[in-house]
VEXVEXRO-199044 format. One record per residue (C-alpha): z, y negated, x; residue number from 1; residue in one letter. Coordinates in steps of 0.25 Angstrom, whole numbers, plus 2048, in hexadecimal, padded with zeros to 3 digits. Layout:
((Z, Y, X), NUM, "a")
...
REM end
This chain:
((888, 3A4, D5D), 1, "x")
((886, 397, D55), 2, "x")
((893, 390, D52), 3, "x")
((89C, 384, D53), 4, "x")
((8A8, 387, D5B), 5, "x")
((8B3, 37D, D5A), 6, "x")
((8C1, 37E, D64), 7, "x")
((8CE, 377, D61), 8, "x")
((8D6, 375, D6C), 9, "x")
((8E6, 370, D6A), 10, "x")
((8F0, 373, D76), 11, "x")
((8EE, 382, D79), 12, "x")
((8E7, 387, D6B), 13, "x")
((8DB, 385, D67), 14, "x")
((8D3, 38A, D5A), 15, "x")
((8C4, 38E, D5C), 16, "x")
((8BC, 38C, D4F), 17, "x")
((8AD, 393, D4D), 18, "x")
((8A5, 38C, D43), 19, "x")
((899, 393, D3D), 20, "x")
((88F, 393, D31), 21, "x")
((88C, 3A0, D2C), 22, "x")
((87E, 3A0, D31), 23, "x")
((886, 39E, D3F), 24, "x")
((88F, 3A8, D3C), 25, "x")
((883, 3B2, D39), 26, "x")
((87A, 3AF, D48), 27, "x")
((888, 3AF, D4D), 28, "x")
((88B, 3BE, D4A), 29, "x")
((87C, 3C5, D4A), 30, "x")
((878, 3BC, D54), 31, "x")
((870, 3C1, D62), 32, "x")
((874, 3C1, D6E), 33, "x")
((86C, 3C7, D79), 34, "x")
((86E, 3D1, D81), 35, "x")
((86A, 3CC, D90), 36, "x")
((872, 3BF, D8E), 37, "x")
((87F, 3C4, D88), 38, "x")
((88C, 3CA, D93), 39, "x")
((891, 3D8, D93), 40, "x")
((89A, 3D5, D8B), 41, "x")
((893, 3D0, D7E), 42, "x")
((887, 3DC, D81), 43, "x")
((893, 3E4, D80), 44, "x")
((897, 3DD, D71), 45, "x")
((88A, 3DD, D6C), 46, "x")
((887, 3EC, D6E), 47, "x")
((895, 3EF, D68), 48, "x")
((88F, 3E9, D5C), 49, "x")
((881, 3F0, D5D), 50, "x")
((88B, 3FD, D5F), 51, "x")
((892, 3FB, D53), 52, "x")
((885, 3F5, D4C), 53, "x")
((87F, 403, D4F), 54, "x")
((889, 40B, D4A), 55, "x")
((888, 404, D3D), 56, "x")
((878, 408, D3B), 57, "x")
((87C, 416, D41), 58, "x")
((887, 41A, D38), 59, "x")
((87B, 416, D2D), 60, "x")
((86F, 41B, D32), 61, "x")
((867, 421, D29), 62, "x")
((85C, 42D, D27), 63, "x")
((84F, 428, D2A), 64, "x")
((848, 432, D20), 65, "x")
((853, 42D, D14), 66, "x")
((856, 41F, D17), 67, "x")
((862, 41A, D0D), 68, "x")
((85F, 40A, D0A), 69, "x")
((86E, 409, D06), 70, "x")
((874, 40F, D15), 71, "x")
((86A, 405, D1B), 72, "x")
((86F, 3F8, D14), 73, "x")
((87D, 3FE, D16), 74, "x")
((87B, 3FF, D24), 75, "x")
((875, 3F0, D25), 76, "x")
((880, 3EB, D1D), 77, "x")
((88B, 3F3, D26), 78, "x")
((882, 3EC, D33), 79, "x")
((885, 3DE, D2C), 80, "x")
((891, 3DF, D28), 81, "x")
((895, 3E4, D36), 82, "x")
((88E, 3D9, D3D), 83, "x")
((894, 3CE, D32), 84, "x")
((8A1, 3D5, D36), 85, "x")
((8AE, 3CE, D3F), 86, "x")
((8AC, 3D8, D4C), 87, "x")
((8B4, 3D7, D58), 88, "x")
((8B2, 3DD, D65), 89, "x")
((8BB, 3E6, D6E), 90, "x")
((8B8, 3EB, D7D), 91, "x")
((8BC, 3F8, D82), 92, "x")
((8C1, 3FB, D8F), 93, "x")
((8B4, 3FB, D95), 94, "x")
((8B0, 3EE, D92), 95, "x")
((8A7, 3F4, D86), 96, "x")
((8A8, 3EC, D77), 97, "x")
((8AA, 3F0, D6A), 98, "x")
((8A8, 3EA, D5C), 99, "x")
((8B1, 3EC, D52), 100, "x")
((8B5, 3E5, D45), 101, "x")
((8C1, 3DB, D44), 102, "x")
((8CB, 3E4, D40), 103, "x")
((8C9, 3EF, D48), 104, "x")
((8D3, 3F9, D50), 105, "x")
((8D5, 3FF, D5E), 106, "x")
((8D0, 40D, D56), 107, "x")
((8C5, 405, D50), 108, "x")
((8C0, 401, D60), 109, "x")
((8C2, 40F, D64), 110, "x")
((8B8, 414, D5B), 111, "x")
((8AE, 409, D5C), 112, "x")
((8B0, 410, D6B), 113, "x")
((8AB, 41C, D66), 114, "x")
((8B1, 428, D5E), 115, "x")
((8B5, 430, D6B), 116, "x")
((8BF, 425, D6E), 117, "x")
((8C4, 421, D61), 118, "x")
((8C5, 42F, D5B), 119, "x")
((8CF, 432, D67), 120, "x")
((8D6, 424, D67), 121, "x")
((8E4, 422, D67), 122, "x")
((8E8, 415, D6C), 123, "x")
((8E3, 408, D72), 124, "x")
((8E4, 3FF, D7C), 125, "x")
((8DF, 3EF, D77), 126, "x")
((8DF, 3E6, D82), 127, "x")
((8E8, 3EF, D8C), 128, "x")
((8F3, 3F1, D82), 129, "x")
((8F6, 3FE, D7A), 130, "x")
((8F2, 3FC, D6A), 131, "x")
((8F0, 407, D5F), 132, "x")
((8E2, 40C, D5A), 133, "x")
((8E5, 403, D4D), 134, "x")
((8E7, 3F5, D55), 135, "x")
((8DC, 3EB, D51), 136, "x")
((8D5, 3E7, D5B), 137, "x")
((8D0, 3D8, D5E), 138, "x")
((8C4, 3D0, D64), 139, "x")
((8C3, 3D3, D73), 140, "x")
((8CD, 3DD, D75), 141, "x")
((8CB, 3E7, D7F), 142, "x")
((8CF, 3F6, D77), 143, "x")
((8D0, 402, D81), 144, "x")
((8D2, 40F, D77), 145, "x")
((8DD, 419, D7C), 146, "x")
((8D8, 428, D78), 147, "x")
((8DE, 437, D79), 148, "x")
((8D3, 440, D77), 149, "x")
((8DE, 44B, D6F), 150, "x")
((8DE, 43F, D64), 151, "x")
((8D8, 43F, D55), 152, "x")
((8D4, 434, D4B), 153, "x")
((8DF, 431, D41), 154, "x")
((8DD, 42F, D32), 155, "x")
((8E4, 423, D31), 156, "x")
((8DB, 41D, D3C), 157, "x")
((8D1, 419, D2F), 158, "x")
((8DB, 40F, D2A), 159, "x")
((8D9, 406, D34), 160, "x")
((8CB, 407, D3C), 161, "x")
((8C2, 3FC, D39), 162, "x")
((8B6, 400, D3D), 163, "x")
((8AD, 40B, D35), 164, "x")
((8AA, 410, D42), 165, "x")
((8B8, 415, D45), 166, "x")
((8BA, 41B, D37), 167, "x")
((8AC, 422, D36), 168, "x")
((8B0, 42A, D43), 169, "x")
((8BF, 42C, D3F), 170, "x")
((8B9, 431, D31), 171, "x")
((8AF, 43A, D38), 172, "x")
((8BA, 441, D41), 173, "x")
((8C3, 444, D34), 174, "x")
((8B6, 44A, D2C), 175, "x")
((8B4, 454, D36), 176, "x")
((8C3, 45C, D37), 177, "x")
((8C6, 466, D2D), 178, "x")
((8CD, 464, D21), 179, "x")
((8DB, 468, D28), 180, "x")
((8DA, 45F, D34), 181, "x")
((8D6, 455, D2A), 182, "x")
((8E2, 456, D23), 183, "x")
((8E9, 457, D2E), 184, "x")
((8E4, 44B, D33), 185, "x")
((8E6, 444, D26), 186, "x")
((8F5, 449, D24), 187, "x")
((8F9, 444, D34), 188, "x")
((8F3, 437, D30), 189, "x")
((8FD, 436, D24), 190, "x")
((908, 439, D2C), 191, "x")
((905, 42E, D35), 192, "x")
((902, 424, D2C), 193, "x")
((910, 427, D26), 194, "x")
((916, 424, D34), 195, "x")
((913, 414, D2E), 196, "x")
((91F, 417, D24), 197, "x")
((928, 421, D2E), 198, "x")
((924, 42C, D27), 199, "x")
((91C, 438, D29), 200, "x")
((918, 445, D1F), 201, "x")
((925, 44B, D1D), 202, "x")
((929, 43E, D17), 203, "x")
((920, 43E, D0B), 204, "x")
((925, 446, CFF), 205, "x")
((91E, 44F, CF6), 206, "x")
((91D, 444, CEB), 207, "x")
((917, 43B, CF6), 208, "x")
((90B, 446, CF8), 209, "x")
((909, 445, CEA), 210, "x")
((907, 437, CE9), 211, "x")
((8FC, 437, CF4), 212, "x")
((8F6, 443, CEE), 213, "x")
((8F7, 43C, CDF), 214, "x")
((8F1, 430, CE6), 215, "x")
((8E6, 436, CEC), 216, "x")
((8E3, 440, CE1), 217, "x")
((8E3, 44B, CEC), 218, "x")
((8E8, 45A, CE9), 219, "x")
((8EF, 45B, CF7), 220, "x")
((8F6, 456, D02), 221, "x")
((8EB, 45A, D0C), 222, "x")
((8E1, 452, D04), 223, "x")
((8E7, 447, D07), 224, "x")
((8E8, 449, D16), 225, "x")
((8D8, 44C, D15), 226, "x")
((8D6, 43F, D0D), 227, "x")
((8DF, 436, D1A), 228, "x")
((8D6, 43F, D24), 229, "x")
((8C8, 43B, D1D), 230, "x")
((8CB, 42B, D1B), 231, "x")
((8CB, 42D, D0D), 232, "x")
((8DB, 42A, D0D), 233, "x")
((8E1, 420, D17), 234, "x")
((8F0, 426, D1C), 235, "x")
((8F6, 419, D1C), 236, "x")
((8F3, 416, D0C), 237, "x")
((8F9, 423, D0A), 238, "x")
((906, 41D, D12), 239, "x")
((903, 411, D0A), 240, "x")
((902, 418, CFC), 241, "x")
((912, 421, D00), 242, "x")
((91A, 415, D04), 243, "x")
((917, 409, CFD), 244, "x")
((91C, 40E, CEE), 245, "x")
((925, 402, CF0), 246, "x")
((919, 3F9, CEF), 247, "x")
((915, 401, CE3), 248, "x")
((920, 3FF, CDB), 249, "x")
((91F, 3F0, CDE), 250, "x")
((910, 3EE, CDC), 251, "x")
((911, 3F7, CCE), 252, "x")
((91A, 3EC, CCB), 253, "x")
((910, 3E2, CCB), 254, "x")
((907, 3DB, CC1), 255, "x")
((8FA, 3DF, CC0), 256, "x")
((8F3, 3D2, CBC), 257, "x")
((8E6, 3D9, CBA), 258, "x")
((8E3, 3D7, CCA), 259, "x")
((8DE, 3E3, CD1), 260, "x")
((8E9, 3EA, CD9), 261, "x")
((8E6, 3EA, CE8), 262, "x")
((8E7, 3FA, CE9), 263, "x")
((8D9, 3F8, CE1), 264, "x")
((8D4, 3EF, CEC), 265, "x")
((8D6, 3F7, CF9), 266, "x")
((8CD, 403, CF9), 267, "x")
((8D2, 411, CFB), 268, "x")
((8E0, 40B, CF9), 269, "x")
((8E3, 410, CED), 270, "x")
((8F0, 414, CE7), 271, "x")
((8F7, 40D, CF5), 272, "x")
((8FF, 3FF, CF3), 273, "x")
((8F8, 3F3, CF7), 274, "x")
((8FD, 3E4, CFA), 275, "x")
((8F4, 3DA, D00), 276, "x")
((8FB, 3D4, D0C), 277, "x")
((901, 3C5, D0B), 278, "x")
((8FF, 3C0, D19), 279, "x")
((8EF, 3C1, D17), 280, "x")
((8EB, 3C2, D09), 281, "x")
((8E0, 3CA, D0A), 282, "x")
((8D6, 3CA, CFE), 283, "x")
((8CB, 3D2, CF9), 284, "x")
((8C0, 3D4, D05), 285, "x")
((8C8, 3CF, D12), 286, "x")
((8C9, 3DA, D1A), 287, "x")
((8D6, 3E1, D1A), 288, "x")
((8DF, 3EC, D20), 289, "x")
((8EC, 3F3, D1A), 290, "x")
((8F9, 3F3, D1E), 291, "x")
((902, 3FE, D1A), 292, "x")
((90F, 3F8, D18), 293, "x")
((91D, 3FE, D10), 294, "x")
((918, 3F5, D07), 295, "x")
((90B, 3FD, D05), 296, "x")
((8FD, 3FB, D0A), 297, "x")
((8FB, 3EB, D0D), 298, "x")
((8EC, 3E4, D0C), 299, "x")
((8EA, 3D9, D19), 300, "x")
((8DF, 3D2, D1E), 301, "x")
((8D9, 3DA, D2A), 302, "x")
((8DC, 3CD, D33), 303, "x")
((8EA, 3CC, D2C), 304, "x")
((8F2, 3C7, D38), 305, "x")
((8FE, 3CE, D32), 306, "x")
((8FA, 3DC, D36), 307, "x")
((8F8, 3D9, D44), 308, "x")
((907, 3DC, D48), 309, "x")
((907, 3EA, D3D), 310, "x")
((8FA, 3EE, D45), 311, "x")
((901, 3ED, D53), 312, "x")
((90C, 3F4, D4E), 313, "x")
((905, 3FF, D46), 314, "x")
((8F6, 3FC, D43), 315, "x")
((8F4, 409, D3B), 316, "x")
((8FB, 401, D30), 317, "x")
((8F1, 3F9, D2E), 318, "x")
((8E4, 3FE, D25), 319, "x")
((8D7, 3FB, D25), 320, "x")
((8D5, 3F8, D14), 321, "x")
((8CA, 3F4, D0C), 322, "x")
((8C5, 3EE, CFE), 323, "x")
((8C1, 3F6, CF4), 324, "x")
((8B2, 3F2, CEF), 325, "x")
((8AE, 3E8, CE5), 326, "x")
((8AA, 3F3, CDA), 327, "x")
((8B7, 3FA, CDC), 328, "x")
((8BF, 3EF, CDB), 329, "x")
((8B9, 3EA, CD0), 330, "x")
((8BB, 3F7, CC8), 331, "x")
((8C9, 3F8, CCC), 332, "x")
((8C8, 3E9, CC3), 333, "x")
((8C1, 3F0, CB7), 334, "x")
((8CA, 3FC, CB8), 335, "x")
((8D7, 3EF, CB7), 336, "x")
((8D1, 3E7, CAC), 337, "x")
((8CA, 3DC, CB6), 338, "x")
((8D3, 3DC, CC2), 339, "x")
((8D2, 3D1, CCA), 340, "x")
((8D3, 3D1, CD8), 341, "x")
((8DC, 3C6, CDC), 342, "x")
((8E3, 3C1, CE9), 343, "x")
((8EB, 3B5, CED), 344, "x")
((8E3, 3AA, CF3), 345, "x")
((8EB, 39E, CFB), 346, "x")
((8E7, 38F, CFD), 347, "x")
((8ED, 387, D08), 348, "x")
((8EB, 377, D0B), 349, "x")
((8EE, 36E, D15), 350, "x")
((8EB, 361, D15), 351, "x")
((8EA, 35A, D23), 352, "x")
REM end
């Protein structure tokens, strides 16, 4: 690790500054360390990231007798991206380490476990004290995972796993039921993720159906239900799309301005009320998450320190979102006479 590290010291706080080039920054990340001088403990971090490095080439691995050029560049770019990547590292019980992404949850952690124990999760226990499967973990934590072998995967599970691990597994054991339990499944999740808004099925009139079914462009009910089950459909934008006809009176209110609206800047979040958050003031490409508020769905920073309180109370409220692609977008711009996507920036100077 090549650096300059700087510590200033006042009373009892201090502030601990790392300076590196980027050529520093590069050794420092895909460095080598090896094997017969390094503790248990960072043999136990490095093969948590050959485990996860595996399962990258793994999921990609490709027929010797048809190789595909592009599935082989995916798979190097997915190796860079993941080794360019913030990662953090998290210990179970036994002492063993895993490597997940900044962001990632109790459930997350449960599945880099394996799918036995994630499938079957229900609770967790981060650093001796009770959290739910959506808590974020952090750097160094010890996450114990509480399990009850008579549990299943829930739909709503996909809005807030961070890793593709977890959602590739939880997709896999939804694809394999029939279409009825899937429905089930789907229609359970619903009622659930109406709980947010203390409501549940019954609530929901016959002209609320046919808005989600309008919305969708479904013929039925049991579609939709199918559609939450497969990942196709998160419950919690469909509880955001119900309740926030507030925010959609006020926003048809305002002016256009020939900006892009920010329902054309999420993907799969069409026809549901955004706003971006003004504590963090995300703008295209930062990392973000949703948080389904009364006043519709709500775009933050992933790091936005505003949440942490809303993901100890109930993290299931918070979403994992994404930006729509470059070429979407910048149809959505032809399709508005040369939208422009715009955000408020802010300049502050102090002069010492």
């Amino acid at each position: 690790n090549q650096s300059l590290t700087l510590i200033y010291e006042r009373d009892n706080d201090f502030v601990k500054v790392t300076i590196l080039t980027k050529q520093m920054q590069n050794a420092a990340r895909l460095g080598v360390i090896g094997a017969e001088h390094a503790s248990d403990v960072s043999q136990s971090v490095i093969q948590a990231s050959l485990r996860n490095m595996k399962d990258l080439v793994d999921e990609d691995t490709l027929d010797e007798n048809s190789p595909d050029f592009t599935a082989a560049v995916s798979t190097i770019n997915e190796l860079m991206d993941y080794l360019h990547s913030s990662k953090i590292i998290c210990y179970s019980p036994q002492g063993r380490a895993y490597e997940l992404p900044q962001g990632a949850t109790a459930l997350d952690f449960a599945y880099a476990v394996g799918p036995m124990v994630g499938n079957v999760a229900v609770g967790a226990n981060i650093e001796g004290k009770k959290a739910k499967l959506g808590t974020v973990v952090k750097n160094g934590q010890l996450v114990g995972i509480e399990v009850n072998s008579h549990s299943e995967p829930k739909a709503e599970w996909l809005g807030f796993v961070v890793t593709n691990k977890a959602r590739e597994e939880i997709l896999r054991w939804f694809k394999d039921l029939s279409a009825a339990d899937k429905q089930h499944h789907g229609q359970q999740a619903l009622d659930r993720a109406l709980k947010t808004y203390q409501k549940n099925l019954d609530d929901l009139t016959d002209n609320d159906w046919q808005n989600l079914i309008e919305w969708r462009g479904l013929p039925e009910k049991s579609a939709l239900f199918e559609q939450i089950s497969s990942g196709t459909l998160l419950p919690q934008l469909v509880v955001s799309r119900l309740f926030s006809d507030e925010v959609s009176n006020l926003q048809a209110q305002r002016p256009h301005n020939g900006m892009v609206q920010p329902q054309q800047l999420i993907a799969n979040a069409t026809g549901v009320e955004i706003d971006f958050a003004n504590c963090c003031h995300p703008i295209y490409g930062d990392p973000i998450v949703g948080h389904l508020s009364r006043h519709g769905l709500v775009v933050h920073r992933h790091k936005c320190f505003s949440l942490d309180d809303i993901r100890k109370d109930n993290p299931y409220q918070v979403i994992q979102l994404r930006w729509r692609s470059d070429k979407a977008i910048k149809q959505s711009e032809e399709d508005e006479q040369n939208g422009k996507i715009r955000f408020p920036a802010y300049l502050k100077l102090s002069i010492a």
